[in-house]
TIRO-2110 file (N, C-alpha, C; in Angstrom, 1 decimal):
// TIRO-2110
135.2, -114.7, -181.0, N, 1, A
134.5, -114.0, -182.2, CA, 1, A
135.0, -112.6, -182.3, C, 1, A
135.5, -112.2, -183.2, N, 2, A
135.9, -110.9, -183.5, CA, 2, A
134.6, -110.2, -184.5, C, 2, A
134.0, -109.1, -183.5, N, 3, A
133.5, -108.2, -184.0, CA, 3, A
132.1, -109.2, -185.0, C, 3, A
131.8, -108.8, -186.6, N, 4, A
130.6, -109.3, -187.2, CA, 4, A
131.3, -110.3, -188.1, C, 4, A
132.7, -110.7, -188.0, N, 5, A
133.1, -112.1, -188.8, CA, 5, A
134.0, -111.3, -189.4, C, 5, A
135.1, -112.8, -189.7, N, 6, A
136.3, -112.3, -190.4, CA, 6, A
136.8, -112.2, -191.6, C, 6, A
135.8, -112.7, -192.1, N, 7, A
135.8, -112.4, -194.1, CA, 7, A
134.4, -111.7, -194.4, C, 7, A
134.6, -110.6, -195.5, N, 8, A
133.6, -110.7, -196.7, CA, 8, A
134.2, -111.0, -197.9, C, 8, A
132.8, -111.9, -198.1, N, 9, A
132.6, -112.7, -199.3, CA, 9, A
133.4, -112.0, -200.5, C, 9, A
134.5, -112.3, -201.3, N, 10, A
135.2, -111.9, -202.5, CA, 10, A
133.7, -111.2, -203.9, C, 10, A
132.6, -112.5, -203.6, N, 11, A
131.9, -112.2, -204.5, CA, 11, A
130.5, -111.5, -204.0, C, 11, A
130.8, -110.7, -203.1, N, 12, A
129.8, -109.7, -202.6, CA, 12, A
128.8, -110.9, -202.3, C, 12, A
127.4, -110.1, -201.6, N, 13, A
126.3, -110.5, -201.4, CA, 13, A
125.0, -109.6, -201.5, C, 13, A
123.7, -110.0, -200.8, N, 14, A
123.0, -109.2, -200.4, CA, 14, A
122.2, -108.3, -199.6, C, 14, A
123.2, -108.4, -198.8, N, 15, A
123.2, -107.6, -197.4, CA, 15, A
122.5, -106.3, -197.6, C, 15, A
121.2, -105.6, -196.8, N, 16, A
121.0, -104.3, -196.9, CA, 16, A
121.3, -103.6, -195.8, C, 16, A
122.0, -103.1, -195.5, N, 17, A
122.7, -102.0, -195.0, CA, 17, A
123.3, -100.8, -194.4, C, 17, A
123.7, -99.8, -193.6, N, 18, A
124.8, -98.8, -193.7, CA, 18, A
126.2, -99.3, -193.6, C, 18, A
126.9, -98.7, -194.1, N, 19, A
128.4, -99.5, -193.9, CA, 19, A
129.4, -98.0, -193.8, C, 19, A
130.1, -97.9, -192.4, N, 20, A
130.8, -96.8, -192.7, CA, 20, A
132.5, -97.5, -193.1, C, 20, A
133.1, -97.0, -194.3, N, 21, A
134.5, -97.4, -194.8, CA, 21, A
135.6, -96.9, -194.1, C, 21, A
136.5, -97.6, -193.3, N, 22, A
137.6, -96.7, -192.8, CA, 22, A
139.0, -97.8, -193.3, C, 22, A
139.3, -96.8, -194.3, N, 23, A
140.2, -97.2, -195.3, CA, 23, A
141.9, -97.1, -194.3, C, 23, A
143.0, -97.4, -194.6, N, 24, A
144.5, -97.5, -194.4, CA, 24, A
145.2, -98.5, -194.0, C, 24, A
146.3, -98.3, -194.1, N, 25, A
147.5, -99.0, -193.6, CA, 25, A
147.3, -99.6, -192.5, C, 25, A
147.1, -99.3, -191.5, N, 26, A
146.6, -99.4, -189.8, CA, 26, A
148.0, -100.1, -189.6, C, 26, A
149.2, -99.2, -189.2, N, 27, A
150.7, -100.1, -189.4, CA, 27, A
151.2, -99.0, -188.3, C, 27, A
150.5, -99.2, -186.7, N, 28, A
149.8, -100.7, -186.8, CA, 28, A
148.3, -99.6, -186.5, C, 28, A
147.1, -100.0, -186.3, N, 29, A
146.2, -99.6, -185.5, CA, 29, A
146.2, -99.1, -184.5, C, 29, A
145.5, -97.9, -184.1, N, 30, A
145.7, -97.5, -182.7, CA, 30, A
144.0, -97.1, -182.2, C, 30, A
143.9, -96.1, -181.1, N, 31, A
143.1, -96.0, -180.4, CA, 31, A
142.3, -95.1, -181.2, C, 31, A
143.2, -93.8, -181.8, N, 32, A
142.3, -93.1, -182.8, CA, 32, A
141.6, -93.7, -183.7, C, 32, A
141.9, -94.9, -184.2, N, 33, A
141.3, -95.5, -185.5, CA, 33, A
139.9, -96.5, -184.9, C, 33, A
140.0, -96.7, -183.8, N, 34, A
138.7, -97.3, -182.7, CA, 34, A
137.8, -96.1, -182.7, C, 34, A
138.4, -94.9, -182.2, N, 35, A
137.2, -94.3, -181.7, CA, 35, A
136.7, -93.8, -182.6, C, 35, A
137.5, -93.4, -184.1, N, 36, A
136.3, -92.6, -185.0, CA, 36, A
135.3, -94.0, -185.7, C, 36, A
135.8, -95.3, -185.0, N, 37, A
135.2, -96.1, -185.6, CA, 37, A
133.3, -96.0, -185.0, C, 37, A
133.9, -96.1, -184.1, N, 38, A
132.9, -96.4, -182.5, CA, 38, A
131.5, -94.8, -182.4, C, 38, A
132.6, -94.2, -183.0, N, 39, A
131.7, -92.1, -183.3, CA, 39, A
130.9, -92.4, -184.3, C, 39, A
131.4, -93.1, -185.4, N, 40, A
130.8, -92.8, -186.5, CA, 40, A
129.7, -94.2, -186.5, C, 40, A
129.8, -95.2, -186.1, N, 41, A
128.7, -96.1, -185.9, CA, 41, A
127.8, -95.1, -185.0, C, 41, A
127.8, -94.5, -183.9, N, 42, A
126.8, -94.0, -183.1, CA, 42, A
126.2, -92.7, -184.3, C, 42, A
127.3, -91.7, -184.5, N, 43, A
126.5, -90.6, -185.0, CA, 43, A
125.8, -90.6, -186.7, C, 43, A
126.2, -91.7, -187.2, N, 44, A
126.2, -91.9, -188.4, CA, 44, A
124.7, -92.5, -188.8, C, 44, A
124.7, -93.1, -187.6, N, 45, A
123.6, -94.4, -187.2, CA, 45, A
123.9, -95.5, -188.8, C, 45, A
124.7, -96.0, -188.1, N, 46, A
125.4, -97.1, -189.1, CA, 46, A
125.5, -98.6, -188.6, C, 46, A
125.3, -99.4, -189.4, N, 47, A
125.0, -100.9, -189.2, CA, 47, A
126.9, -101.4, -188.6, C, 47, A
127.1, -100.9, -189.6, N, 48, A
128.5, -101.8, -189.5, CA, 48, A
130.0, -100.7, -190.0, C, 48, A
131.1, -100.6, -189.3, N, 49, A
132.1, -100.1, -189.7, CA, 49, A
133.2, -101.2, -190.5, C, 49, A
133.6, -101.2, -191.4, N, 50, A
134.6, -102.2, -192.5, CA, 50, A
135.8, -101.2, -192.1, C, 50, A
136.8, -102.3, -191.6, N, 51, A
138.4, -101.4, -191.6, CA, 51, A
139.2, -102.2, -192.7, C, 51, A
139.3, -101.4, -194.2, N, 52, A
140.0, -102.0, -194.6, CA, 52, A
141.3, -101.5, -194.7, C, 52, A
141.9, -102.7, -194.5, N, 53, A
143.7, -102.6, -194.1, CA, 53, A
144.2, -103.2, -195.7, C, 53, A
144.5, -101.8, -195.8, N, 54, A
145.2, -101.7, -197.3, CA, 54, A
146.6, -102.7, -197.3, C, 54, A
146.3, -103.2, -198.8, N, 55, A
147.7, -104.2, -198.7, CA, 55, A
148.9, -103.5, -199.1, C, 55, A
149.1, -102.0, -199.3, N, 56, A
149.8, -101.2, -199.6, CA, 56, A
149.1, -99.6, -200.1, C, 56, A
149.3, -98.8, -199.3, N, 57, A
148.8, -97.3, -199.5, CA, 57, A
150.4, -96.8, -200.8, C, 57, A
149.4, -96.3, -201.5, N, 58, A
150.5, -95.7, -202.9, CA, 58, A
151.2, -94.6, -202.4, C, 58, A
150.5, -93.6, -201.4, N, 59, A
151.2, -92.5, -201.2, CA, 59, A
151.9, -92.7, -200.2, C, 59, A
152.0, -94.2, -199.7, N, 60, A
153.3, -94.3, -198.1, CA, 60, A
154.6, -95.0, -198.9, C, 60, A
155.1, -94.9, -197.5, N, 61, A
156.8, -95.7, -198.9, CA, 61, A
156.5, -96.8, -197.9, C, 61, A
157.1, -97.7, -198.8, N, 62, A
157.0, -99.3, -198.2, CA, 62, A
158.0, -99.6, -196.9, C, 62, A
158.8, -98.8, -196.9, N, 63, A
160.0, -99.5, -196.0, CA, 63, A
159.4, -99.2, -194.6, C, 63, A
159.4, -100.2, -193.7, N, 64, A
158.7, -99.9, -192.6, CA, 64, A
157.2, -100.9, -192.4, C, 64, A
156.7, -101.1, -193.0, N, 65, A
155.2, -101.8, -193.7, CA, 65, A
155.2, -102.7, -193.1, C, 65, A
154.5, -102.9, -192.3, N, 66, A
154.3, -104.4, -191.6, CA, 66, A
153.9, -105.0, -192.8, C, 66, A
153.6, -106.7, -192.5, N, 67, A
153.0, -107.6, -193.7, CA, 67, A
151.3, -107.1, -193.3, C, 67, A
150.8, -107.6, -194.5, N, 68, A
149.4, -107.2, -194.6, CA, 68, A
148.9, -108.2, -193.4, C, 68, A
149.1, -109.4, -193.3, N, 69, A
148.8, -110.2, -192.6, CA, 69, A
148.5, -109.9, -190.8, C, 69, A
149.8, -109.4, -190.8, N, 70, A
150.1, -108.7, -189.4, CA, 70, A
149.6, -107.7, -189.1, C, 70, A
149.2, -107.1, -190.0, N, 71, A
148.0, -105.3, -189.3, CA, 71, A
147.2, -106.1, -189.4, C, 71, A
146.2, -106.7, -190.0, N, 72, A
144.8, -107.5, -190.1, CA, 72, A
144.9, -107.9, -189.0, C, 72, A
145.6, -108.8, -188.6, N, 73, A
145.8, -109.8, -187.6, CA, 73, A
145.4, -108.9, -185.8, C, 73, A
146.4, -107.4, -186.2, N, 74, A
146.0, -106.3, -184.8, CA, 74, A
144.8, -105.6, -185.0, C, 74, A
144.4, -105.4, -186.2, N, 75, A
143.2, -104.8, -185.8, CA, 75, A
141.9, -105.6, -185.4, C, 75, A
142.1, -106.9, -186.0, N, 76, A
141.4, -108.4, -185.2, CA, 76, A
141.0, -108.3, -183.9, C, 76, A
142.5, -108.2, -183.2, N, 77, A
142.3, -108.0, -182.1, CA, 77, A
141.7, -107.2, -181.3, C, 77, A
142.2, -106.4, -182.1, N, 78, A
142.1, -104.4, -181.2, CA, 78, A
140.4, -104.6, -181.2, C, 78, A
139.9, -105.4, -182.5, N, 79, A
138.4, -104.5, -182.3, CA, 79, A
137.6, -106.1, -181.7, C, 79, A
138.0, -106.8, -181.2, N, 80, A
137.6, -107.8, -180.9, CA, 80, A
136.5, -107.2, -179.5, C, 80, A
135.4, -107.6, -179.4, N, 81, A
134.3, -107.6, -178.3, CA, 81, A
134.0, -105.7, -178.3, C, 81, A
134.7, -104.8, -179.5, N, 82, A
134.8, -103.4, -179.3, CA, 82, A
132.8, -103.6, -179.6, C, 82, A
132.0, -102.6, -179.5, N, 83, A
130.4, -102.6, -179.8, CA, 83, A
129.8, -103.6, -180.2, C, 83, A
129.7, -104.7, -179.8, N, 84, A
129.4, -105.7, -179.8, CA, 84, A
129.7, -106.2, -181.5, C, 84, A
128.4, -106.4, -182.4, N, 85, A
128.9, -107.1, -183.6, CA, 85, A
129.2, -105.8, -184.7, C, 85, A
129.5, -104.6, -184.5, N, 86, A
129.6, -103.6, -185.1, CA, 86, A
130.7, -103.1, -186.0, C, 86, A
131.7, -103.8, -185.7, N, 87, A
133.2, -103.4, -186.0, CA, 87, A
133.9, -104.8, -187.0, C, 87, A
134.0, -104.6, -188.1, N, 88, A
134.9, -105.9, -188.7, CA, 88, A
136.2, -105.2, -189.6, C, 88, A
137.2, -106.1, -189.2, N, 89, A
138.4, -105.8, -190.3, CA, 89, A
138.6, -107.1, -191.4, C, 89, A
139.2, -106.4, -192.8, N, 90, A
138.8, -107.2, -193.9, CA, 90, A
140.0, -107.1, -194.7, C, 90, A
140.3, -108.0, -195.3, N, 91, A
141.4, -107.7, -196.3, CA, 91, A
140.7, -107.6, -197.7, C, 91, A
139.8, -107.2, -198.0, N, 92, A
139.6, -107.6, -199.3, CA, 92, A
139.9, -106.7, -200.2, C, 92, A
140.7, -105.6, -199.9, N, 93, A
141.1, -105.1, -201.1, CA, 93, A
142.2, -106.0, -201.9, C, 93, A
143.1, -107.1, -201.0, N, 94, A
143.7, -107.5, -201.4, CA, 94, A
143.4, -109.1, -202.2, C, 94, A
142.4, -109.1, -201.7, N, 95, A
141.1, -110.1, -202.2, CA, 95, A
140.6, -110.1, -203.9, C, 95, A
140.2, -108.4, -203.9, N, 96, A
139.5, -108.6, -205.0, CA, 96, A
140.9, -107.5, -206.2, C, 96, A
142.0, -107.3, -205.7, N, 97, A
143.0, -106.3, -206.0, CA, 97, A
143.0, -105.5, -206.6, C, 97, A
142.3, -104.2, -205.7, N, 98, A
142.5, -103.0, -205.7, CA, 98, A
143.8, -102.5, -204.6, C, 98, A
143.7, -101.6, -205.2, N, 99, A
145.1, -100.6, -204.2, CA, 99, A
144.3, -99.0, -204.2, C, 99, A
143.7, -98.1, -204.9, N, 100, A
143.5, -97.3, -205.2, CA, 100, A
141.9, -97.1, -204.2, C, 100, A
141.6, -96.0, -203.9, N, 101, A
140.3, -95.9, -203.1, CA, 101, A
139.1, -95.9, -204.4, C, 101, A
139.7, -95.0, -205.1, N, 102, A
138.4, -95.1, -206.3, CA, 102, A
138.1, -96.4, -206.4, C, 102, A
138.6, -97.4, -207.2, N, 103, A
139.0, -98.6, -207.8, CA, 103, A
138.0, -99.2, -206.5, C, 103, A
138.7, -99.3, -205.0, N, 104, A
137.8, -100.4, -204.2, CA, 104, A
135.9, -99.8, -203.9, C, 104, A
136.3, -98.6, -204.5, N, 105, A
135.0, -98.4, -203.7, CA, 105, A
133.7, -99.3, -205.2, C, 105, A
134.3, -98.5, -206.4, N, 106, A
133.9, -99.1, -207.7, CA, 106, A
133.3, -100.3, -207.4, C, 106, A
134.4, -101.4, -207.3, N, 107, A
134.0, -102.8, -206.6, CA, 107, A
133.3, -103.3, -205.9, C, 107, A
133.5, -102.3, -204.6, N, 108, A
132.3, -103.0, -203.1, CA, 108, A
131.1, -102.4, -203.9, C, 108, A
130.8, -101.2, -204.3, N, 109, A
129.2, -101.1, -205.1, CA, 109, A
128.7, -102.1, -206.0, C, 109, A
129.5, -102.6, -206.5, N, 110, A
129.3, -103.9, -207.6, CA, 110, A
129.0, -105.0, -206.0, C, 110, A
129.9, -105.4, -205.5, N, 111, A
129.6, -106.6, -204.9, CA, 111, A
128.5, -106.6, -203.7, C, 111, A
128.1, -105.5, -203.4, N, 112, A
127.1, -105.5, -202.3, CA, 112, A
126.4, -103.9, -202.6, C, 112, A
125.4, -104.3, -204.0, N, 113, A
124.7, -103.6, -204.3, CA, 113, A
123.5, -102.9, -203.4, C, 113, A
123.3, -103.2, -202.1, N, 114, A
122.1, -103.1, -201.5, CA, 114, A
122.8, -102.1, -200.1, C, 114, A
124.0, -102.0, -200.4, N, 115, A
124.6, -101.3, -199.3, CA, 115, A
125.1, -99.9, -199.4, C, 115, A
124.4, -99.0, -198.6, N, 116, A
125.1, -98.0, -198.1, CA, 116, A
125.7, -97.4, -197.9, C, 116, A
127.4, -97.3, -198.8, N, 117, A
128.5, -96.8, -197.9, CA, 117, A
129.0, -95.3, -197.6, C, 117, A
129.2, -95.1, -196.6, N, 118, A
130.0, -94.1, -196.5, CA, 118, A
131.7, -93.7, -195.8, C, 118, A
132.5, -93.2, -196.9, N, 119, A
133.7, -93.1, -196.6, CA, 119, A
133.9, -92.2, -194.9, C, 119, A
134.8, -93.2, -194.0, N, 120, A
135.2, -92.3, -193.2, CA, 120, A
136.5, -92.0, -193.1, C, 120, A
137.2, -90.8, -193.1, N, 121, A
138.4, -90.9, -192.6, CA, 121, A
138.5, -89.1, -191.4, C, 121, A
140.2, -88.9, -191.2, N, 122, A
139.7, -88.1, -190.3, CA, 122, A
140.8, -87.0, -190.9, C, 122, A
140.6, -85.6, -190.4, N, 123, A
140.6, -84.5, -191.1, CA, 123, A
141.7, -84.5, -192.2, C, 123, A
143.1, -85.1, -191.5, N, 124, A
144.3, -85.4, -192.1, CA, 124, A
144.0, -85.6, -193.2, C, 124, A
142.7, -86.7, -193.8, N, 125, A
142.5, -87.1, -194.9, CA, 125, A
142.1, -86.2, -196.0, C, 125, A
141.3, -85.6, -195.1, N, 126, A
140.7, -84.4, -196.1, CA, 126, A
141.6, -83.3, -196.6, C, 126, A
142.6, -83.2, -196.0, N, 127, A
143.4, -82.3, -196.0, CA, 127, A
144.5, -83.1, -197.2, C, 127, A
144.8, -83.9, -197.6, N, 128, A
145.6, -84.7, -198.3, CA, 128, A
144.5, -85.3, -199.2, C, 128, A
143.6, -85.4, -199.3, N, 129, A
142.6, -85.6, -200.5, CA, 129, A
142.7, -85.5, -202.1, C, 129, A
143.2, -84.1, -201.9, N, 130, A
143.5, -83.6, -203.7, CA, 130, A
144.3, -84.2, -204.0, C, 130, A
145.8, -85.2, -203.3, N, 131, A
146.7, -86.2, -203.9, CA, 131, A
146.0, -87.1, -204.5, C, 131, A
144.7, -87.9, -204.0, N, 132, A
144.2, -88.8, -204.1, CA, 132, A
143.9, -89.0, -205.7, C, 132, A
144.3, -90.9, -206.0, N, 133, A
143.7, -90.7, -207.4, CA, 133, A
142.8, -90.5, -207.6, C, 133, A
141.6, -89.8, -208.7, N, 134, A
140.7, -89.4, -209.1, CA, 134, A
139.8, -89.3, -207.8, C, 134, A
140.0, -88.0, -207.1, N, 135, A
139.6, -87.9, -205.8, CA, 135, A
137.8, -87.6, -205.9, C, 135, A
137.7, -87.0, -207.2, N, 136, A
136.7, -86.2, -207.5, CA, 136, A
135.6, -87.3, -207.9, C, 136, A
135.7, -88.6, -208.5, N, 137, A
135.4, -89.6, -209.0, CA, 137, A
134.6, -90.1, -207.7, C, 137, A
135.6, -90.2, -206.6, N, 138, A
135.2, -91.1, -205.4, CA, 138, A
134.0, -90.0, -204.5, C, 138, A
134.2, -89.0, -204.8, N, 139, A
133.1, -87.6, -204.1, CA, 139, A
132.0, -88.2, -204.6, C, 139, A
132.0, -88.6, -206.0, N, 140, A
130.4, -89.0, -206.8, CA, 140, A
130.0, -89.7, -206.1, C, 140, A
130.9, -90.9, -205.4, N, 141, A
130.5, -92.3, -205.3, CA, 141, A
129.9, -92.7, -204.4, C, 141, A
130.4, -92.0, -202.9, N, 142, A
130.1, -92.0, -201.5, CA, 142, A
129.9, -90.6, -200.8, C, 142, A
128.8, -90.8, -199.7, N, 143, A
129.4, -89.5, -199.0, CA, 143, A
130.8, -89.7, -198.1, C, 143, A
130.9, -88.6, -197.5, N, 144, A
132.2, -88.5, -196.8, CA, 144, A
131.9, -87.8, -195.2, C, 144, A
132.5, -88.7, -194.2, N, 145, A
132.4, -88.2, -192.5, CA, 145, A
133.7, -88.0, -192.1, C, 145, A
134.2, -86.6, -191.9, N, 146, A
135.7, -86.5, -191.1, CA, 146, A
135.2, -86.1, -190.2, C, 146, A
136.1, -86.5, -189.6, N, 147, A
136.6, -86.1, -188.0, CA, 147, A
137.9, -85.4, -187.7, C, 147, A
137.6, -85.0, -186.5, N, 148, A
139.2, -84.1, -186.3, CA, 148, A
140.0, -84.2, -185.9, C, 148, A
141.3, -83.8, -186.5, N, 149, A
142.4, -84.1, -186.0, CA, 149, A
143.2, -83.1, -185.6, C, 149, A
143.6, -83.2, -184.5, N, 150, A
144.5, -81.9, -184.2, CA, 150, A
145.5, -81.2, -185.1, C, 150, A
146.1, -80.3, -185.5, N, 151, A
146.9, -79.7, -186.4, CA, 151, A
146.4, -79.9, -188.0, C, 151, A
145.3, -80.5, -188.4, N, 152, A
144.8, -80.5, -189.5, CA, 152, A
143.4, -79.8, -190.1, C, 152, A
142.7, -79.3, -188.5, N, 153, A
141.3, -79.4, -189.0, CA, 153, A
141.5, -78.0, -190.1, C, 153, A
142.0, -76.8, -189.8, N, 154, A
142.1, -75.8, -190.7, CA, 154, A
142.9, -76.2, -191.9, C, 154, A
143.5, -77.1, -192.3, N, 155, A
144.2, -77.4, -193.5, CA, 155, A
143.0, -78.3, -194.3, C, 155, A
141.8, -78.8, -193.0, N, 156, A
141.5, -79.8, -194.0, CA, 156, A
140.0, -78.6, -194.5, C, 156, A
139.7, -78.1, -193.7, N, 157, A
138.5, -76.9, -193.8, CA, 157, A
138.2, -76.1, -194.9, C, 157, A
139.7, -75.9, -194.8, N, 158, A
139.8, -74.7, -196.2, CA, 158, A
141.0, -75.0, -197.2, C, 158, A
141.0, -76.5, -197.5, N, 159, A
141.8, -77.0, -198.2, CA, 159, A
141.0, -76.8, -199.9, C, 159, A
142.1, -77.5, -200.7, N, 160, A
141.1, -77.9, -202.1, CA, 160, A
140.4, -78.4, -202.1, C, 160, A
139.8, -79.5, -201.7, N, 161, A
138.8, -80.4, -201.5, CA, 161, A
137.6, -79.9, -200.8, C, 161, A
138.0, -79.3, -199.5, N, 162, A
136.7, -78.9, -199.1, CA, 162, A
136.0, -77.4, -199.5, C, 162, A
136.8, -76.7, -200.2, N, 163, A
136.6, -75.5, -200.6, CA, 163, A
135.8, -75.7, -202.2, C, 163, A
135.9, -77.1, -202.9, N, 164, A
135.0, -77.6, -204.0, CA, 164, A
134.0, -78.4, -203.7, C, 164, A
133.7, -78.6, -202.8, N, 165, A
132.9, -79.7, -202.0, CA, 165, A
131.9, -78.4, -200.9, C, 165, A
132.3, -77.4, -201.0, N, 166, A
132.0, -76.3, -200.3, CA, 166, A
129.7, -76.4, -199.9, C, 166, A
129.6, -76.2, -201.3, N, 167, A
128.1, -76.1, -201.9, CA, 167, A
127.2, -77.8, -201.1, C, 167, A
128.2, -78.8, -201.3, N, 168, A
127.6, -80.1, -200.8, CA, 168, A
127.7, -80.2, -199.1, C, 168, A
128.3, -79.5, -197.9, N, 169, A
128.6, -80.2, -197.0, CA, 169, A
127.0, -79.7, -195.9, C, 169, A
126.9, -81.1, -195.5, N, 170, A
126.2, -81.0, -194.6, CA, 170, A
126.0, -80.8, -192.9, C, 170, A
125.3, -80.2, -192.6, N, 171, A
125.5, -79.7, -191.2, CA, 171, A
125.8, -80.8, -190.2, C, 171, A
126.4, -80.8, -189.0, N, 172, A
126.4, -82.0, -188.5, CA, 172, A
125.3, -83.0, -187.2, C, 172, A
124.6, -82.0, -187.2, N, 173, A
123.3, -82.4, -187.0, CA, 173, A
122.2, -83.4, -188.1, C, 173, A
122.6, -83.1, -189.5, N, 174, A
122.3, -84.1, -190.6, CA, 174, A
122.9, -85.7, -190.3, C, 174, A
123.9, -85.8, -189.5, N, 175, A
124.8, -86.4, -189.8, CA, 175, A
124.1, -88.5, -189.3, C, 175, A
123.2, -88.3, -189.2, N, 176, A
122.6, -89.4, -188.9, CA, 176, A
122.0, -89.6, -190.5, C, 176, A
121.8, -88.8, -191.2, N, 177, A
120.9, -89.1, -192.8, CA, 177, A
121.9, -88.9, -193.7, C, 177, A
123.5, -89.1, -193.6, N, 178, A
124.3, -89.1, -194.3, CA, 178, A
123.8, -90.2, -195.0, C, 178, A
123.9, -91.6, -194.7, N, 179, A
124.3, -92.8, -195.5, CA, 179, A
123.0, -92.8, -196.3, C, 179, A
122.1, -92.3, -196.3, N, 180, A
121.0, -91.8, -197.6, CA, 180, A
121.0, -90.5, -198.6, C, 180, A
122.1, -89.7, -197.9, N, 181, A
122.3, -89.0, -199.5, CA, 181, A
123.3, -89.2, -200.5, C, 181, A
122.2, -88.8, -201.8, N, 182, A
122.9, -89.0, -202.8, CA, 182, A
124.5, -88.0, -203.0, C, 182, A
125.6, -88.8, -203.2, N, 183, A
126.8, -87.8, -203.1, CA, 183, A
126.6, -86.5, -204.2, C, 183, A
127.5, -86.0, -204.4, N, 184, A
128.3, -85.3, -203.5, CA, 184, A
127.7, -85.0, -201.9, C, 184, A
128.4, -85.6, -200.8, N, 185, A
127.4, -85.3, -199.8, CA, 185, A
128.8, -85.2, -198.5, C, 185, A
128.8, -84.6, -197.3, N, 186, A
129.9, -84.6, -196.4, CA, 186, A
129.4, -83.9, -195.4, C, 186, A
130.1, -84.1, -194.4, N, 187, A
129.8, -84.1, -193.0, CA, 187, A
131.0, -83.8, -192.2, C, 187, A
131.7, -82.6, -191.5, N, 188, A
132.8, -82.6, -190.3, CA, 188, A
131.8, -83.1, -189.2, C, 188, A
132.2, -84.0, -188.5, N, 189, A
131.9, -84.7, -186.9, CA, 189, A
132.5, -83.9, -185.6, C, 189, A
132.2, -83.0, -185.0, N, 190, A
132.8, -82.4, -184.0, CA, 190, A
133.2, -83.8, -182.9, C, 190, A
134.4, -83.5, -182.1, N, 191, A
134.2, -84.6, -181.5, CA, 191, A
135.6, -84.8, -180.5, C, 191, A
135.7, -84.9, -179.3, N, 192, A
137.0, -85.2, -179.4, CA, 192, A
138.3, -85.8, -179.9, C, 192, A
139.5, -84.5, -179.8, N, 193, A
140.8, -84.9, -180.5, CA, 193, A
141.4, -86.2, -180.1, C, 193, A
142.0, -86.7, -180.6, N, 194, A
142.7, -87.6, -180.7, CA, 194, A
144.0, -87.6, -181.2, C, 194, A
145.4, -87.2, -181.1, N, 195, A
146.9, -86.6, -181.8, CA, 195, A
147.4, -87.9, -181.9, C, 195, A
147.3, -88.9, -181.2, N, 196, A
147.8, -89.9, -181.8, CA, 196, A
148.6, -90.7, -183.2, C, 196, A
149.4, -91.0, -183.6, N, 197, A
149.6, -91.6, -185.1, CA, 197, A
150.2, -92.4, -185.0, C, 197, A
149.9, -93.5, -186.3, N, 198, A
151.2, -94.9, -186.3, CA, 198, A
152.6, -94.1, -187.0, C, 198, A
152.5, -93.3, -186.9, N, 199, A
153.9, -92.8, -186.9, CA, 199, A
154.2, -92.6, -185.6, C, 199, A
153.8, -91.8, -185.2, N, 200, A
154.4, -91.8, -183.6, CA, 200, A
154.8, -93.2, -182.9, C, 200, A
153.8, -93.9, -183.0, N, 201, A
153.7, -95.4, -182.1, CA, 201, A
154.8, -96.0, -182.9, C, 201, A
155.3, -95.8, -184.2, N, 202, A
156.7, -96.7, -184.9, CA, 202, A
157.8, -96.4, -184.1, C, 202, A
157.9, -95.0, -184.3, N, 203, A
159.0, -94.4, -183.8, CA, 203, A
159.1, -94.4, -182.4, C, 203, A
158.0, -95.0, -181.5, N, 204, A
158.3, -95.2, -180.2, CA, 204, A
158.9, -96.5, -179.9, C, 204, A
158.2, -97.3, -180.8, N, 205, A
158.5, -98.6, -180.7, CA, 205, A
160.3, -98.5, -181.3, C, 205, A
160.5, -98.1, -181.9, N, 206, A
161.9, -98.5, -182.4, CA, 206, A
163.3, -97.8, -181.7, C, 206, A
162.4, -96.3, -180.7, N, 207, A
163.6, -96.2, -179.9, CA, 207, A
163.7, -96.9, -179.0, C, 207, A
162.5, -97.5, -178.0, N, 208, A
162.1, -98.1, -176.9, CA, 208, A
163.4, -99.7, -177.3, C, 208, A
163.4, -100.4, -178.8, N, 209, A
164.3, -101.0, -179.3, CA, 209, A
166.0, -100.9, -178.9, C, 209, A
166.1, -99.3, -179.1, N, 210, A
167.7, -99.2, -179.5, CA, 210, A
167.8, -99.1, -178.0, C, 210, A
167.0, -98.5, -176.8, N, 211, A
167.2, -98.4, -175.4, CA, 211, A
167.4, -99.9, -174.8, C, 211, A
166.9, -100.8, -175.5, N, 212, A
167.1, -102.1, -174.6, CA, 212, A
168.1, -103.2, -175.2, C, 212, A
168.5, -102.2, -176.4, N, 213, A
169.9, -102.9, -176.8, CA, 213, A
171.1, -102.2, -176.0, C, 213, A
END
């Protein structure tokens, strides 16, 4: 058994609720992407974390990309027996086809109207946010939980996003009554770093390659 099951329903349901969202590529998954999972179920006090493994991120270049099949398939794994039934990976952006975060979040509100969500990602994200399509759209929609990332937390701090978001963020002692406020709503999670990246782990994997050729 992996984690709380390996599909949600295309046509939602009515499940009540918290759901923390940890959106990407996961190409491939790593240990960082566990533990803000594992932080944010404890501090968030959240029913369930959804990893959804994007069938293509717009702002990455393709070449490199594992199949969608194949990161689903690792993160299966990776979070298999992780907090007991707490942890599930889903393909359903590619289910119900979205590519865009606004766009999926739009959707899961429609399909599981009785739920909770809150976006997690971790500082990097915040700090690259203002690329994001209609970033400001998705602030309405959900609150928001980062976490830290080494070499980003000051970029994501006093970036554009968090410097407009300034008036809404909540202390992190709130951070258990996130998934009940109404957005604009956010939260930094102090917590230990984690420097890790699936860029790093590519690029290890592919010299570790040319050395055993």
């Amino acid at each position: 058994m992996t984690g709380v099951g390996d599909v949600l329903p295309a046509r939602g349901d009515g499940r009540h609720m918290r759901v923390g969202l940890l959106g990407g590529s996961f190409n491939p998954v790593h240990d960082g992407h566990i533990q803000l999972a594992c932080r944010a179920l404890r501090q968030l006090k959240l029913d369930q974390v959804w990893f959804l493994v994007s069938p293509g991120n717009p702002l990455k270049p393709v070449a490199g990309m594992a199949p969608l099949s194949q990161r689903l398939a690792l993160v299966r794994a990776r979070i298999h027996g992780v907090r007991g039934r707490g942890l599930l990976a889903t393909d359903i952006e590619s289910r119900i086809g979205t590519r865009y975060t606004v766009d999926t979040l739009r959707r899961l509100k429609q399909l599981f109207p009785h739920v909770r969500f809150v976006w997690l990602m971790g500082a990097d994200g915040l700090a690259q946010m203002g690329r994001w399509w209609r970033w400001r759209d998705i602030v309405r929609m959900v609150p928001l939980a980062i976490l830290p990332r080494p070499g980003y937390n000051p970029a994501a701090l006093h970036g554009q996003v968090a410097r407009r978001l300034a008036r809404w963020r909540r202390p992190a002692r709130q951070a258990g009554m996130l998934a009940t406020c109404r957005p604009p709503a956010w939260v930094f999670l102090p917590a230990p770093q984690n420097a890790i990246s699936a860029t790093q782990i590519r690029a290890s994997q592919a010299n570790s390659g040319h050395r055993r050729e």
